[in-house]
Backbone as JSON, one array per atom type, in Angstrom:
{
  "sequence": "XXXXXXXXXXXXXXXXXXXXXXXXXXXXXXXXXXXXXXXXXXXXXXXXXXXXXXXXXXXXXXXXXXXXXXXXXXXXXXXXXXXXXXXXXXXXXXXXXXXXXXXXXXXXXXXXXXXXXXXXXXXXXXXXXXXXXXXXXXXXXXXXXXXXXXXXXXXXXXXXXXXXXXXXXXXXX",
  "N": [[-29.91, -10.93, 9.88], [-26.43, -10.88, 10.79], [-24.01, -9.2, 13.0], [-20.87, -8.28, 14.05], [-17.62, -8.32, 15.42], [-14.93, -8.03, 12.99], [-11.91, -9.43, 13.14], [-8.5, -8.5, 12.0], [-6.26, -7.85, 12.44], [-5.83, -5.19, 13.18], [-5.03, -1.38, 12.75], [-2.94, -0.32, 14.16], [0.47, 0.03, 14.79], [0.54, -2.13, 12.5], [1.05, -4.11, 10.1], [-1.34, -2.89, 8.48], [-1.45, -0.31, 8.74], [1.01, 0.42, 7.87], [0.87, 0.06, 5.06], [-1.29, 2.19, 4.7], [0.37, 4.15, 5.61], [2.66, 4.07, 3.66], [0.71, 4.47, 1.28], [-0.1, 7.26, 1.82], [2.58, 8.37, 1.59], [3.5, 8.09, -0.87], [1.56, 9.42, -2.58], [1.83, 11.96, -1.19], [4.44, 12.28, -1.92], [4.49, 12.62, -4.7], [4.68, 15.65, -5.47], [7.68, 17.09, -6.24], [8.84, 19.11, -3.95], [7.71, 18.65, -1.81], [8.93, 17.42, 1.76], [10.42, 14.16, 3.09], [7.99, 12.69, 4.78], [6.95, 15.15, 5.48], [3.89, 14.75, 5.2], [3.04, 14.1, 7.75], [2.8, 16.73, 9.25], [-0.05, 17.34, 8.39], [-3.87, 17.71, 8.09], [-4.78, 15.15, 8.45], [-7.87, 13.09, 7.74], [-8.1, 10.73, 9.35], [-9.75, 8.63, 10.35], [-11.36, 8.2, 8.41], [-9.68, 7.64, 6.07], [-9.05, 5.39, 6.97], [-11.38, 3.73, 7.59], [-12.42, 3.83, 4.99], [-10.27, 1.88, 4.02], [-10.94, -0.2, 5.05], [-13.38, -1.21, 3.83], [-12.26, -1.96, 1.81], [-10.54, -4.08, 2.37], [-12.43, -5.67, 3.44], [-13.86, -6.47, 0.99], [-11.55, -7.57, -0.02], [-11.3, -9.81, 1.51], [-13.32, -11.01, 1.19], [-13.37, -11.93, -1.75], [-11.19, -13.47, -1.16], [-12.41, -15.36, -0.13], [-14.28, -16.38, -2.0], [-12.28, -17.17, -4.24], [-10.27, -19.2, -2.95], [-12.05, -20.65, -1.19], [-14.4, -21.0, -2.47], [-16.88, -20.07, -1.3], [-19.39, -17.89, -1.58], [-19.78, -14.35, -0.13], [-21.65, -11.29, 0.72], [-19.71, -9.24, 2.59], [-20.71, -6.4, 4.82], [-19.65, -2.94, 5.46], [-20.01, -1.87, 8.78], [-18.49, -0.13, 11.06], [-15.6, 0.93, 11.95], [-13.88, 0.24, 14.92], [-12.14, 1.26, 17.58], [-10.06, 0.53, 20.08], [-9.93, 2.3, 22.95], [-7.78, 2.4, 24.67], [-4.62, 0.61, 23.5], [-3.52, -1.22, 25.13], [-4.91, -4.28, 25.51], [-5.94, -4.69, 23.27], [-6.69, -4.37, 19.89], [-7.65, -2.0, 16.78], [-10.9, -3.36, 15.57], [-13.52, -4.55, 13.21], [-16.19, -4.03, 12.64], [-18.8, -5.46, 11.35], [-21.23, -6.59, 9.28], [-23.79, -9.95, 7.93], [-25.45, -11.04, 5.52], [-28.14, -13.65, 7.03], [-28.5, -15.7, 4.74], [-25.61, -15.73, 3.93], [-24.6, -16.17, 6.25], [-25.18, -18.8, 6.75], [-23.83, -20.12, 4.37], [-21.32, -19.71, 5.44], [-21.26, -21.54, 7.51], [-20.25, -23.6, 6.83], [-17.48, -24.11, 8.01], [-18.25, -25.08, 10.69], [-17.75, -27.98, 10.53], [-15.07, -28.25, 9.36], [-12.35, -29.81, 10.36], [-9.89, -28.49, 10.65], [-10.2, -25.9, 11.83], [-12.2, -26.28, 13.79], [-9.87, -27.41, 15.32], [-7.95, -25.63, 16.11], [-10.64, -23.45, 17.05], [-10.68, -24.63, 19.49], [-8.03, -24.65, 20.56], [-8.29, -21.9, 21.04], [-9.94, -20.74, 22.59], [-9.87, -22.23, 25.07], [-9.57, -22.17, 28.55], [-6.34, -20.34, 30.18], [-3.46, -19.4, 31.7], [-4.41, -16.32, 32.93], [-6.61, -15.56, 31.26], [-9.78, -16.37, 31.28], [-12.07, -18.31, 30.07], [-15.1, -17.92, 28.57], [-16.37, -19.45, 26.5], [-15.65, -22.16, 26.1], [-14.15, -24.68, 24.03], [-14.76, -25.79, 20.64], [-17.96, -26.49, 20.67], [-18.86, -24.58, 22.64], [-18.34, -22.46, 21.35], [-19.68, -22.07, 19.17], [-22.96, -22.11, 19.34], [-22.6, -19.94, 19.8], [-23.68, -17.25, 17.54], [-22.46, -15.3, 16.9], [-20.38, -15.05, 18.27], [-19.32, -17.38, 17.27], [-18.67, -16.08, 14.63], [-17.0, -14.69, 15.43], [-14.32, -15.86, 16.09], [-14.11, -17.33, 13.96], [-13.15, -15.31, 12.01], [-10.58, -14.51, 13.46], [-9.45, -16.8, 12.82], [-9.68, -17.05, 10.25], [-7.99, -14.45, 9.57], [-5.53, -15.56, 10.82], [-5.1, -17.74, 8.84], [-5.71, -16.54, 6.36], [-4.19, -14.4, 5.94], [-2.06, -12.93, 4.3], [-2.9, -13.85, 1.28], [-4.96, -12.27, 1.43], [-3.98, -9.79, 1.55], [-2.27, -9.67, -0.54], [-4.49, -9.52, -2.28], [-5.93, -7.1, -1.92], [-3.63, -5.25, -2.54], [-3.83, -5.89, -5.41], [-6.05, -4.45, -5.57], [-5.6, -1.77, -5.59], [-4.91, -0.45, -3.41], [-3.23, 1.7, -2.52], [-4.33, 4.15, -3.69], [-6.81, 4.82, -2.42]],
  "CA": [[-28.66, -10.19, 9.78], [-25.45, -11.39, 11.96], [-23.25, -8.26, 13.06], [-19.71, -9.27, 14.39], [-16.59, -7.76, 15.1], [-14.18, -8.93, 11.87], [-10.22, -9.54, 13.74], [-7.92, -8.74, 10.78], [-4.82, -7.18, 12.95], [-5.49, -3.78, 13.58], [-4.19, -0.21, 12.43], [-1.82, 0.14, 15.64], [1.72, -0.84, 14.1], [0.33, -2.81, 11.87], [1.05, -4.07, 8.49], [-2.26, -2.24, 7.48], [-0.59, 0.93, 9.17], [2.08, 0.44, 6.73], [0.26, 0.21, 3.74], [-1.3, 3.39, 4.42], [1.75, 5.07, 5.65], [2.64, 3.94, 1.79], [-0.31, 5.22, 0.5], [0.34, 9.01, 1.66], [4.03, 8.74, 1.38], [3.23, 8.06, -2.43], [0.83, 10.67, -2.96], [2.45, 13.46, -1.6], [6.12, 12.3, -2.57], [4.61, 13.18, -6.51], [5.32, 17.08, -5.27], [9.08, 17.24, -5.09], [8.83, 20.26, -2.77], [7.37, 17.83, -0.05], [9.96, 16.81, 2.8], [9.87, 13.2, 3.88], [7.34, 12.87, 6.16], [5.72, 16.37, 5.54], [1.94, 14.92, 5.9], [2.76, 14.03, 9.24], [2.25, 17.97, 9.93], [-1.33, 18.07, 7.66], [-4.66, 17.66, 8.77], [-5.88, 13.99, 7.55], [-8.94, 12.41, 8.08], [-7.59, 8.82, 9.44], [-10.5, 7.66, 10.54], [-12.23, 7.84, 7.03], [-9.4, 6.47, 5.65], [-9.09, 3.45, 8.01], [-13.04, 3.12, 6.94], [-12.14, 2.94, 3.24], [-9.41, 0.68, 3.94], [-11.48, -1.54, 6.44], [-14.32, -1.66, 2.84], [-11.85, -2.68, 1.1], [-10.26, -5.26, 2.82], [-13.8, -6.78, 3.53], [-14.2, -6.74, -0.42], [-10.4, -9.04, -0.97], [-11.44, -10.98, 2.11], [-14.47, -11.58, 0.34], [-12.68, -12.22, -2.63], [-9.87, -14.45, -1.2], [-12.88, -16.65, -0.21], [-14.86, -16.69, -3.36], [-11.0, -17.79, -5.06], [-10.26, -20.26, -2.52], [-13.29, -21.66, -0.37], [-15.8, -21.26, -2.94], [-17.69, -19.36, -0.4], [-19.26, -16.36, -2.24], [-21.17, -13.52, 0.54], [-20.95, -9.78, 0.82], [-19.4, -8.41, 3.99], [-21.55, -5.49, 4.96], [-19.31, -2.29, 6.67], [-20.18, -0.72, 9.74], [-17.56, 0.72, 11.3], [-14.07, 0.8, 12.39], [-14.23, -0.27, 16.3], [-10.94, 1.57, 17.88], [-10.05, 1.02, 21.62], [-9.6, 3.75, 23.11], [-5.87, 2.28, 24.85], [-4.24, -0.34, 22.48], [-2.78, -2.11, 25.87], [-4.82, -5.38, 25.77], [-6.92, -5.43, 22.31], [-6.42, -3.29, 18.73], [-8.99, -2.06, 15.82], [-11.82, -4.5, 14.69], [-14.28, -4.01, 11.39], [-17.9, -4.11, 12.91], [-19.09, -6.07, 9.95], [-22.45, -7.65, 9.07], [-23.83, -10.52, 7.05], [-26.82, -11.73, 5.93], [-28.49, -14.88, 7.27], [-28.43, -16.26, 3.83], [-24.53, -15.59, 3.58], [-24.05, -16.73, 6.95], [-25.26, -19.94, 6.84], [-22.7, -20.34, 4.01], [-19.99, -19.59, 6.41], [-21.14, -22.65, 8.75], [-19.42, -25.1, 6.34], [-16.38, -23.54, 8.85], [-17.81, -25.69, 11.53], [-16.89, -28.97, 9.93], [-13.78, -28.12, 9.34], [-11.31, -30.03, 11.17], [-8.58, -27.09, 11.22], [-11.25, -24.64, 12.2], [-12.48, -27.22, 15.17], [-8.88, -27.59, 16.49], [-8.14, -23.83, 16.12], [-11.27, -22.83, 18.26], [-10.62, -25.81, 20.69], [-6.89, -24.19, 21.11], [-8.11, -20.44, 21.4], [-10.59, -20.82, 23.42], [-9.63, -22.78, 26.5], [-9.01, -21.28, 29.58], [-5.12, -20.74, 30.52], [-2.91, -18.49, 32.73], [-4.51, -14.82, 32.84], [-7.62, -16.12, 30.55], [-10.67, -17.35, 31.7], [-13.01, -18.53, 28.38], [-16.76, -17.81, 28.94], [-16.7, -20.33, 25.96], [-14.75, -23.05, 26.06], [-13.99, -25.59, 23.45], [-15.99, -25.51, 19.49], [-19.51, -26.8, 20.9], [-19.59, -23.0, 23.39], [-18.2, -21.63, 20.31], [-20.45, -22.42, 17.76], [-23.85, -22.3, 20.33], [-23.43, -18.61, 19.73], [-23.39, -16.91, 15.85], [-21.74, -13.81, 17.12], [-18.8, -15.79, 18.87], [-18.66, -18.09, 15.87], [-17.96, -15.14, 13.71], [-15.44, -13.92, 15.41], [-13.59, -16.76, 16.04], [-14.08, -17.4, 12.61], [-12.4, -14.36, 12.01], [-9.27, -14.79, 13.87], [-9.16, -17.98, 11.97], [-9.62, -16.03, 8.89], [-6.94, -13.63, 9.86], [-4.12, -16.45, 10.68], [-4.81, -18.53, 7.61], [-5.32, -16.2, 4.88], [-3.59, -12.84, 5.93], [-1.37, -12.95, 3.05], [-3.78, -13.53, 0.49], [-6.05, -10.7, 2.08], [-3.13, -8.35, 1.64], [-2.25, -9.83, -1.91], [-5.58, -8.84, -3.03], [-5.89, -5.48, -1.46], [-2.72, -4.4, -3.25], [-4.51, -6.07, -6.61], [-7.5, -3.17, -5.73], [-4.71, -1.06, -5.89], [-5.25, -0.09, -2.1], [-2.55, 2.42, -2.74], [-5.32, 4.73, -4.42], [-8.09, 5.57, -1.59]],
  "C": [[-27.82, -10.47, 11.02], [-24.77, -10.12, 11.93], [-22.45, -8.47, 13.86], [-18.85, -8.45, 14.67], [-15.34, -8.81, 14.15], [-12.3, -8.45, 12.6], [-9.5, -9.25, 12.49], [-6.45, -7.83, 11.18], [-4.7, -5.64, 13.65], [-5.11, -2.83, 12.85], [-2.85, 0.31, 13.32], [-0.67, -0.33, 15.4], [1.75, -2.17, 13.81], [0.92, -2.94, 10.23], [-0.1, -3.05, 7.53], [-1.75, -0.71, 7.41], [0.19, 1.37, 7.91], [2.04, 0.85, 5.65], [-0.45, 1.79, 3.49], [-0.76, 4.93, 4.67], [1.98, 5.41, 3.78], [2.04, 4.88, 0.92], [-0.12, 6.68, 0.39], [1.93, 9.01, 1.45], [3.78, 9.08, -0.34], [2.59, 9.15, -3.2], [1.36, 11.94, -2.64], [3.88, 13.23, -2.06], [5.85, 12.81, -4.17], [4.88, 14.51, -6.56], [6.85, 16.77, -4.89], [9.51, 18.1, -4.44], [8.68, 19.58, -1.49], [8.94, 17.26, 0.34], [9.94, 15.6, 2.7], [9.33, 13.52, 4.8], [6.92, 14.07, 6.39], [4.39, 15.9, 6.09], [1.71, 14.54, 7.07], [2.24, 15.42, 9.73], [0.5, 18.29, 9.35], [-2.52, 16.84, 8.71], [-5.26, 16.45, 8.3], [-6.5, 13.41, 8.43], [-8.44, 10.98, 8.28], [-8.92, 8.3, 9.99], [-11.43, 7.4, 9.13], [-11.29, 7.23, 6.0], [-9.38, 5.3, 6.46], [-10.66, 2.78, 7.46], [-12.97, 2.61, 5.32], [-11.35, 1.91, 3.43], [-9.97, -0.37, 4.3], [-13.01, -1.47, 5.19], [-13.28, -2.71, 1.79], [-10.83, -3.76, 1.41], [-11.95, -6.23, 3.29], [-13.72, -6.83, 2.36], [-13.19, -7.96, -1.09], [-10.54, -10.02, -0.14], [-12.81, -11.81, 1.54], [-14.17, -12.58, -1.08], [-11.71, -13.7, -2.66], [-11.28, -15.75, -0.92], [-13.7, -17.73, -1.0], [-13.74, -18.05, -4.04], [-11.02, -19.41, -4.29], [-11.05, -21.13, -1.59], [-14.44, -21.83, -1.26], [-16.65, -20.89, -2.58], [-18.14, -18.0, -1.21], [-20.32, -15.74, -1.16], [-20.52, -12.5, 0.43], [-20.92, -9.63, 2.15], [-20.23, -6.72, 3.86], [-20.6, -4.63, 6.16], [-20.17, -1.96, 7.6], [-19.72, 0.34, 10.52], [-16.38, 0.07, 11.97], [-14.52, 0.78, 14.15], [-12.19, -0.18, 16.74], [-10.77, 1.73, 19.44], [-9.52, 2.16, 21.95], [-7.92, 3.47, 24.59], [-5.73, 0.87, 24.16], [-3.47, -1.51, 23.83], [-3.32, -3.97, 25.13], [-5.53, -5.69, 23.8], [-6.29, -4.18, 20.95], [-7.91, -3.55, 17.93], [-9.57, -3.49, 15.53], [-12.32, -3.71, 13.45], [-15.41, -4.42, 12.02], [-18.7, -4.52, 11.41], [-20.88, -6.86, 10.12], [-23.02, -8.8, 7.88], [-24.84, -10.75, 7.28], [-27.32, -12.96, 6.29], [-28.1, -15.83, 6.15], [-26.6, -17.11, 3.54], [-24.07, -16.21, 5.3], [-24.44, -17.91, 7.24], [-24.45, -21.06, 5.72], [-21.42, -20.78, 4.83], [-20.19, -21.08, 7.6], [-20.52, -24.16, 8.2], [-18.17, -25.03, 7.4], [-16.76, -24.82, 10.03], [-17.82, -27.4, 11.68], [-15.86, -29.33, 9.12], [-13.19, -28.47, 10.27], [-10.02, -28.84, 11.58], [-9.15, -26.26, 11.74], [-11.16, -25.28, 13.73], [-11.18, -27.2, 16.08], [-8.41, -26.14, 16.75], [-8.82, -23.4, 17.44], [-11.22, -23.67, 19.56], [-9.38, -25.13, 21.48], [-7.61, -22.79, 21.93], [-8.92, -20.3, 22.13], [-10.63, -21.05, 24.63], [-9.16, -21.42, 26.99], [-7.13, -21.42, 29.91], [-5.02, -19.44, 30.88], [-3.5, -16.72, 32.57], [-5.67, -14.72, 31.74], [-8.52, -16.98, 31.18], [-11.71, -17.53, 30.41], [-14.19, -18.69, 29.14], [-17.14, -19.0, 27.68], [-15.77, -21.34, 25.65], [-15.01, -24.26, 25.14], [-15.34, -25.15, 21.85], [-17.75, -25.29, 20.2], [-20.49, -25.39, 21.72], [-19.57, -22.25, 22.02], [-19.3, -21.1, 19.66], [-21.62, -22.38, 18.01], [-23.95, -20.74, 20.04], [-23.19, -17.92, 18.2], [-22.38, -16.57, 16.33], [-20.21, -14.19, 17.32], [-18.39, -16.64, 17.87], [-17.99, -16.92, 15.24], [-17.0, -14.91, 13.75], [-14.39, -14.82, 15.75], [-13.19, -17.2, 14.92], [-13.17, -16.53, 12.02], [-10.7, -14.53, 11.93], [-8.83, -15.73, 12.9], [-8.58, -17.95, 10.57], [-8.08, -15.48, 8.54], [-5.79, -14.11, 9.71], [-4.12, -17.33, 9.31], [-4.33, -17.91, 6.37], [-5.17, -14.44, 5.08], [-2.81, -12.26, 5.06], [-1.91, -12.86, 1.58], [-5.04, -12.41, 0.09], [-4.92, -9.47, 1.31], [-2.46, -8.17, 0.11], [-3.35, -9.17, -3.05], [-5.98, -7.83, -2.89], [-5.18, -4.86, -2.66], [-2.95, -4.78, -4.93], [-5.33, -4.7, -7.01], [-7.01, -2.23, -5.61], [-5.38, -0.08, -4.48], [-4.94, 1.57, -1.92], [-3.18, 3.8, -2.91], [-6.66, 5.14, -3.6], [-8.11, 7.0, -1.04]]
}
């Protein structure tokens, strides 16, 4: 079992933010007694939604890679991973996979776009020092694969992630 933090943007004025701004705007706007922006004064559980949301975005990222990599594994939650000041970093998805399913995922490191990717994000530059520098540190550790992987994830198919969410009718948690 590999356990990772999964990059996918955050909740911190984020697009995901948005979506579940959406989500309660929608639900209580069906009372037309509610204000705009009433459930800002009520008592909601955001961290259990952010947890449903952060299952079900592992389920369309799962999804988007079934569709287009051919890759089929289950992402396994754990939890929402929230700094506690948003200065330098935002939410992760503490995610796990199984060996089986992650040795799937290592078609990633013969991927040329992948390879130049972690070659870019990696190096050291101004106000960054990389404890792994270039694919070969990368890829030497799972954990750091993953999450590099991730990011990777994140910039390629963030659109398709968010396409398929709103398929699972996100709207609805």
């Amino acid at each position: 079992m590999k356990t990772f933090n999964l990059h996918f943007g955050g909740f911190y004025y984020s697009v995901h933010e948005q979506l579940i701004d959406n989500m309660l705007e929608g639900y209580f706007f069906d009372d037309e007694t509610q204000e705009e922006g009433d459930y800002y004064s009520l008592d909601i559980n955001y961290r259990l939604i952010f947890a449903e949301y952060s299952k079900e975005y592992l389920q369309a990222l799962a999804e988007v890679l079934r569709d287009e990599r051919n890759i089929d594994i289950d992402f396994i939650f754990e939890s929402v991973i929230s700094p506690r000041e948003y200065n330098f970093e935002t939410d992760t998805i503490q995610t796990s996979i199984n060996d089986k399913d992650f040795k799937k995922l290592e078609v990633f490191k013969t991927d040329s776009d992948f390879i130049e990717f972690v070659d870019d994000a990696s190096k050291s530059r101004s106000g960054f020092i990389s404890f792994y520098d270039g694919h070969e540190a990368v890829f030497a550790k799972d954990e750091i694969f993953l999450s590099y992987l991730s990011k990777y994830l994140d910039s390629e198919h963030d659109q398709d992630v968010l396409n398929e969410l709103d398929q699972q009718c996100i709207y609805e948690l």
